[in-house]
DSSP file (Angstrom, degrees, kcal/mol; ACC not computed):
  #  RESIDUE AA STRUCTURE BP1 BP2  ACC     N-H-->O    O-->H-N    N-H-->O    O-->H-N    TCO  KAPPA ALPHA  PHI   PSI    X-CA   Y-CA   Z-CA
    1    1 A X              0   0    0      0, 0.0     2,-0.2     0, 0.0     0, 0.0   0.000 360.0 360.0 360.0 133.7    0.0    0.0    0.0
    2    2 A X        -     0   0    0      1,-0.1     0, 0.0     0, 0.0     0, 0.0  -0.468 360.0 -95.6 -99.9 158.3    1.4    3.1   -0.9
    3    3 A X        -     0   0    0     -2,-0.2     2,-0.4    47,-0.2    -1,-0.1  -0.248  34.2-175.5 -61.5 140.5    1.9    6.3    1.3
    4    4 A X        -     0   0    0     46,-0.0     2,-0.3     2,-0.0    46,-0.2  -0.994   1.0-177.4-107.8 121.7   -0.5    9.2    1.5
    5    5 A X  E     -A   49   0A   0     44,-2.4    44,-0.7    -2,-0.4     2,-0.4  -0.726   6.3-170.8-119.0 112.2    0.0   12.2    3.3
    6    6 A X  E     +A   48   0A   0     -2,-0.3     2,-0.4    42,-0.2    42,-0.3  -0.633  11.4 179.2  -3.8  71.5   -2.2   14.7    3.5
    7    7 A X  E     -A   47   0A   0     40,-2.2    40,-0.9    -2,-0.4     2,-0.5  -0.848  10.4-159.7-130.0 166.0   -2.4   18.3    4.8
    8    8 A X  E     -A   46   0A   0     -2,-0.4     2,-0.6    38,-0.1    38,-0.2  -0.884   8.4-175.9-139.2 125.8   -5.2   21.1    4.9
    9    9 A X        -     0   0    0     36,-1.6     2,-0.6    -2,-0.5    36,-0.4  -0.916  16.0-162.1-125.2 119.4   -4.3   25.2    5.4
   10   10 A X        -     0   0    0     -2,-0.6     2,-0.5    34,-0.2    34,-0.2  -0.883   6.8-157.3-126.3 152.2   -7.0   26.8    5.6
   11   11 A X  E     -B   43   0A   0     32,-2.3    32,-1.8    -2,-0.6     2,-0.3  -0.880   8.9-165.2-113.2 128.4   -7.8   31.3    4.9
   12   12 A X  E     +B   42   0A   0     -2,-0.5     2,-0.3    30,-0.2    30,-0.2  -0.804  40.7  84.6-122.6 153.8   -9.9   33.4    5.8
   13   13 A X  E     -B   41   0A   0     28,-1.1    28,-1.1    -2,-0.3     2,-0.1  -0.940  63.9 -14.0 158.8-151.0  -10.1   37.0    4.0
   14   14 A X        -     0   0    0     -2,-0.3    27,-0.2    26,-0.2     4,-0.1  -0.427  48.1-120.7 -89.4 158.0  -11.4   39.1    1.2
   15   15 A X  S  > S+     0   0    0      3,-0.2     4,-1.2     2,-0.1     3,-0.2   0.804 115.3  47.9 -82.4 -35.2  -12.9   38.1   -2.0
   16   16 A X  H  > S+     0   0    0      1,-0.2     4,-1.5     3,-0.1    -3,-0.0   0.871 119.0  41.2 -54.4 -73.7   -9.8   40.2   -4.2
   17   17 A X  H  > S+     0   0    0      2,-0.3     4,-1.9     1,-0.2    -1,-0.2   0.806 115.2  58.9 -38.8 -20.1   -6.9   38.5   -1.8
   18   18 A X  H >> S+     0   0    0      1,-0.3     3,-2.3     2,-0.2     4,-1.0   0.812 107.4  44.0 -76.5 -84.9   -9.2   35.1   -2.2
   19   19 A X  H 3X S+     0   0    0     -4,-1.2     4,-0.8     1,-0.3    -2,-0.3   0.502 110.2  48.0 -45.8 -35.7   -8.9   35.1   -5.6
   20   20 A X  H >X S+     0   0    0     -4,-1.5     4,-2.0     2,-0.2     3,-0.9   0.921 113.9  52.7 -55.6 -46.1   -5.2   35.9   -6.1
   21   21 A X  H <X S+     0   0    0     -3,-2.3     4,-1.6    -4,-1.9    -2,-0.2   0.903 110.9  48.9 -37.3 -55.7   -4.5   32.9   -3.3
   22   22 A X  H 3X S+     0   0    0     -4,-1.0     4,-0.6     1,-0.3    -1,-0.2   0.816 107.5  51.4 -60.3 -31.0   -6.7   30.5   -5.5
   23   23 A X  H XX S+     0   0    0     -3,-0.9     3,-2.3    -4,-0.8     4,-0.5   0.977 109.3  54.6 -73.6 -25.9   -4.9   31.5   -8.6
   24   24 A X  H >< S+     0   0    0     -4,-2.0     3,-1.0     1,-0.3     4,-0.3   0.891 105.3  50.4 -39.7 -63.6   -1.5   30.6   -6.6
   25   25 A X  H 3<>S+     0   0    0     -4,-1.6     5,-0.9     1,-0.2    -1,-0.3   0.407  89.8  81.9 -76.0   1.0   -2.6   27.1   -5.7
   26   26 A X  H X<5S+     0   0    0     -3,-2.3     3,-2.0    -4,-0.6    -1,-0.2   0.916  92.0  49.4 -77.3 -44.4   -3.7   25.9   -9.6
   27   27 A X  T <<5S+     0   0    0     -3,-1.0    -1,-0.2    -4,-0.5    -2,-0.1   0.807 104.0  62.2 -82.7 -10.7    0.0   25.0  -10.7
   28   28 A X  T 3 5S-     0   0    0     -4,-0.3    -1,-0.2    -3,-0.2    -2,-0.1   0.296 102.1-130.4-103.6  17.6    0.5   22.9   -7.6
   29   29 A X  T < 5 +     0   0    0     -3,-2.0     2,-0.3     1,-0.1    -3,-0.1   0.831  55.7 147.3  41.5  38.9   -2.2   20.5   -8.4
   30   30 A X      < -     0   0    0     -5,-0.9     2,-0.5    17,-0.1    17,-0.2  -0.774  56.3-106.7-103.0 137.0   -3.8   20.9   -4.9
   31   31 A X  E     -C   46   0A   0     15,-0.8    15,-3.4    -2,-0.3     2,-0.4  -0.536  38.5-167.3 -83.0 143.8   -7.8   20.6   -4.2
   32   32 A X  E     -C   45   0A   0     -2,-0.5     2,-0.4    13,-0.3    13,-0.2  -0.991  10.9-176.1-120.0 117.3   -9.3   24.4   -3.4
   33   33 A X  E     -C   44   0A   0     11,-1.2    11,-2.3    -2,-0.4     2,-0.2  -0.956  10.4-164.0-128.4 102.5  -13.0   24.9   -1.8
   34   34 A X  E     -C   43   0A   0     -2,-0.4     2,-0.3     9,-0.2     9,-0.2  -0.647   4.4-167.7 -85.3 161.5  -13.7   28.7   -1.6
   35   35 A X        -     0   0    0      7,-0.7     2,-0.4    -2,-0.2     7,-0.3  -0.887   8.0-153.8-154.6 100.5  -16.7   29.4    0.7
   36   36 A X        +     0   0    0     -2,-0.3     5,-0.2     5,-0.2     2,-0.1  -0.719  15.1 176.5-107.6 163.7  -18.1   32.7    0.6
   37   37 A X        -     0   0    0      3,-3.2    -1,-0.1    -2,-0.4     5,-0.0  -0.186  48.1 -80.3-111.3-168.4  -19.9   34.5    3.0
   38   38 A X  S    S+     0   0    0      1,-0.1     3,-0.1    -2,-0.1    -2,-0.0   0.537 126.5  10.4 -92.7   5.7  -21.4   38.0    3.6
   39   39 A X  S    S+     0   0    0      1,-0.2     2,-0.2   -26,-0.1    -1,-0.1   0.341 127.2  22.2-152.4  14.5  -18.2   39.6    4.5
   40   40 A X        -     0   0    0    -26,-0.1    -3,-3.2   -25,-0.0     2,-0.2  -0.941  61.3-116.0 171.8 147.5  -15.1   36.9    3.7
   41   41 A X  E     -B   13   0A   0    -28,-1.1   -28,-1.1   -27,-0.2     2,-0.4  -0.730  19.1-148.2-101.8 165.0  -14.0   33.9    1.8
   42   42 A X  E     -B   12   0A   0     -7,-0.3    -7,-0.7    -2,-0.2     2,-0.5  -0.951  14.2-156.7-120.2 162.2  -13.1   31.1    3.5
   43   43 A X  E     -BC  11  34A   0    -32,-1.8   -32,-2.3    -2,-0.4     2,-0.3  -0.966   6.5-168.8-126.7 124.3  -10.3   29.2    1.6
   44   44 A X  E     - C   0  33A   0    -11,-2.3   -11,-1.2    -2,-0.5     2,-0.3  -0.784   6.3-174.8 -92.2 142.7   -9.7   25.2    2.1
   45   45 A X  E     - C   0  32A   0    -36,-0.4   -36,-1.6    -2,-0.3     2,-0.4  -0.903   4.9-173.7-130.9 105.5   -6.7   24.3    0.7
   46   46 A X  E     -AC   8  31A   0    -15,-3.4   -15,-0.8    -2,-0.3     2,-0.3  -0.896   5.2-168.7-112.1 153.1   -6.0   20.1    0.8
   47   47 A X  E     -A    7   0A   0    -40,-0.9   -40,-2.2    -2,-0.4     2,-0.3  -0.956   3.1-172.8-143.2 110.1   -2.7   19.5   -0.4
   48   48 A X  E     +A    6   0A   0     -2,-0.3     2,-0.3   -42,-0.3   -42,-0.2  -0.990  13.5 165.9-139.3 111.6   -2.3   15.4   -1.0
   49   49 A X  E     -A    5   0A   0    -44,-0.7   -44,-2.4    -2,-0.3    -2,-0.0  -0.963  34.5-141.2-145.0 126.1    1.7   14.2   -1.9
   50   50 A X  S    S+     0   0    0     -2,-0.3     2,-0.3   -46,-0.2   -47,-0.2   0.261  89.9  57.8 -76.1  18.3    3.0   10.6   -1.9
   51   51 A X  S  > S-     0   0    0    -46,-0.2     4,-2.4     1,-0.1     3,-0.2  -0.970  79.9-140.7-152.0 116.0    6.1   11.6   -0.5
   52   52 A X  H  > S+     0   0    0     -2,-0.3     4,-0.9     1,-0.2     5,-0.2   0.854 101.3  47.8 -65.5 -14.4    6.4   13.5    2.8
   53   53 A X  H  > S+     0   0    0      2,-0.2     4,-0.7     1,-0.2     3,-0.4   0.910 107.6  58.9 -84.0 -21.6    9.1   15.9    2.0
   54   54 A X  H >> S+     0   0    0      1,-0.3     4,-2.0     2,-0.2     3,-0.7   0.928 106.1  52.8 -68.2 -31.7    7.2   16.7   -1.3
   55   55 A X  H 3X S+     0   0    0     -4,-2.4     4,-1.9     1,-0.3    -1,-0.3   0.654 107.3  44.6 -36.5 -38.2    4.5   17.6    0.9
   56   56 A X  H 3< S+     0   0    0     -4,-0.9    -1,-0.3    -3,-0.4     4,-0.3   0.348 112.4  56.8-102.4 -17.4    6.5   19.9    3.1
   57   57 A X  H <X S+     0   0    0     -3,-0.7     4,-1.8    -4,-0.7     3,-0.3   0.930 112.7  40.6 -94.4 -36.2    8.0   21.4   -0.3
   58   58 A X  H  X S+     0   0    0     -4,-2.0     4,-2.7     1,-0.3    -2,-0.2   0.981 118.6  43.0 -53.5 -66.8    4.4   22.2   -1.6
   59   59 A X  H  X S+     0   0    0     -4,-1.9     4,-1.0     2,-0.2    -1,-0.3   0.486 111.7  56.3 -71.5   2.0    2.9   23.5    1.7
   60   60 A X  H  > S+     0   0    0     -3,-0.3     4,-1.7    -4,-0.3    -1,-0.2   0.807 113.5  49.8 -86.9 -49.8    6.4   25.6    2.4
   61   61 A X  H  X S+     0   0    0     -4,-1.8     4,-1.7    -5,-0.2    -2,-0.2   0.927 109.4  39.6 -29.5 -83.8    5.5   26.9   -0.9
   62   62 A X  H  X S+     0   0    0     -4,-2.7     4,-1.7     2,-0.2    -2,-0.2   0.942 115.1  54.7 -27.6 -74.1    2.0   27.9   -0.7
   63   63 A X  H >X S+     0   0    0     -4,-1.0     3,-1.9     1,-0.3     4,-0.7   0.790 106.0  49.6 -65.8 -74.5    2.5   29.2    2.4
   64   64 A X  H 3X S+     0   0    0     -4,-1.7     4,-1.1     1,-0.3    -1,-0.3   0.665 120.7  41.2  -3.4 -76.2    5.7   31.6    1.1
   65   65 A X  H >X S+     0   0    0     -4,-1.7     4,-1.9     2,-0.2     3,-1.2   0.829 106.6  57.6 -54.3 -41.7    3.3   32.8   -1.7
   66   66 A X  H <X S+     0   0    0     -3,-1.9     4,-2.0    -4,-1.7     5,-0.5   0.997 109.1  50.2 -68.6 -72.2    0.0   33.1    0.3
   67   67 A X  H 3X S+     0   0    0     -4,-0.7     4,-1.0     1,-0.2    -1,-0.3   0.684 107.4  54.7 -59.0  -1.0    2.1   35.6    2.6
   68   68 A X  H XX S+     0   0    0     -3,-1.2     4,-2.0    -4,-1.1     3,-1.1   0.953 110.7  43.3 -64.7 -68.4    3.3   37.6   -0.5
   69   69 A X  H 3X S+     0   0    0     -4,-1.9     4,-2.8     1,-0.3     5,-0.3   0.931 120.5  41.5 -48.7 -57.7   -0.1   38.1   -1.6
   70   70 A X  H 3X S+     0   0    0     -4,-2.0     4,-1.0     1,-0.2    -1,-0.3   0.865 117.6  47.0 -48.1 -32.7   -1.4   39.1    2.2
   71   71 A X  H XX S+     0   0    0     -3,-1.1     3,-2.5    -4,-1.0     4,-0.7   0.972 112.2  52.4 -70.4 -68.8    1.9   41.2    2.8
   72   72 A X  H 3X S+     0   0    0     -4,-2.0     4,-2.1     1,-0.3    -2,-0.2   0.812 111.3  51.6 -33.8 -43.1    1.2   43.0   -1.1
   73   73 A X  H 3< S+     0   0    0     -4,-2.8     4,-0.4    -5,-0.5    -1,-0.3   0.871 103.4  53.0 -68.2 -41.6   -2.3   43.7    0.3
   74   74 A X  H << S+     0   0    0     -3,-2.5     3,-0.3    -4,-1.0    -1,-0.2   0.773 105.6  53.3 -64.1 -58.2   -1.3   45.4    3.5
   75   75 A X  H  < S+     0   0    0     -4,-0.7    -2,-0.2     1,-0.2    -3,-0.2   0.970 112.2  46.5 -56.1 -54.5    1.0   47.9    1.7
   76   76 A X     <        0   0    0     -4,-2.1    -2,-0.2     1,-0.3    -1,-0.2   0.263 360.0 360.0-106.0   5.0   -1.9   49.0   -0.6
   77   77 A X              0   0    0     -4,-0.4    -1,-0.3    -3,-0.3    -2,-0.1   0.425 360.0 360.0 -74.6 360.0   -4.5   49.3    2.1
């Protein structure tokens, strides 16, 4: 039986900042469930890797880019 691991980051935030996040996560072949609300997106992010370090290279990723967008957002507010 072959390995799975799993892990799931999830964001909470704006509908612009959602959508930049979402476009982030498309090349890294990761499942995305936005959930919006009346004031916020919610972003699920599951991230699913047969190799734990590729796992830890994905989510090190994301997460690197996620705080670009959020930092980018922050200056222009």
């Amino acid at each position: 039986m072959a390995e799975r691991h799993q892990m799931t980051l999830t964001w909470t935030g704006g509908l612009e900042t959602a959508q930049r996040l979402a476009d982030l996560v498309g090349p890294h072949s990761c499942e995305i469930n936005p959930v919006e609300g009346s004031e916020s997106v919610v972003l699920t992010v599951v991230v699913v890797e047969t190799d734990l370090q590729q796992l830890r290279d994905t989510v090190d990723a994301l997460l690197v880019s996620f705080d670009t967008v959020e930092s980018e957002g922050v200056r222009s507010d």
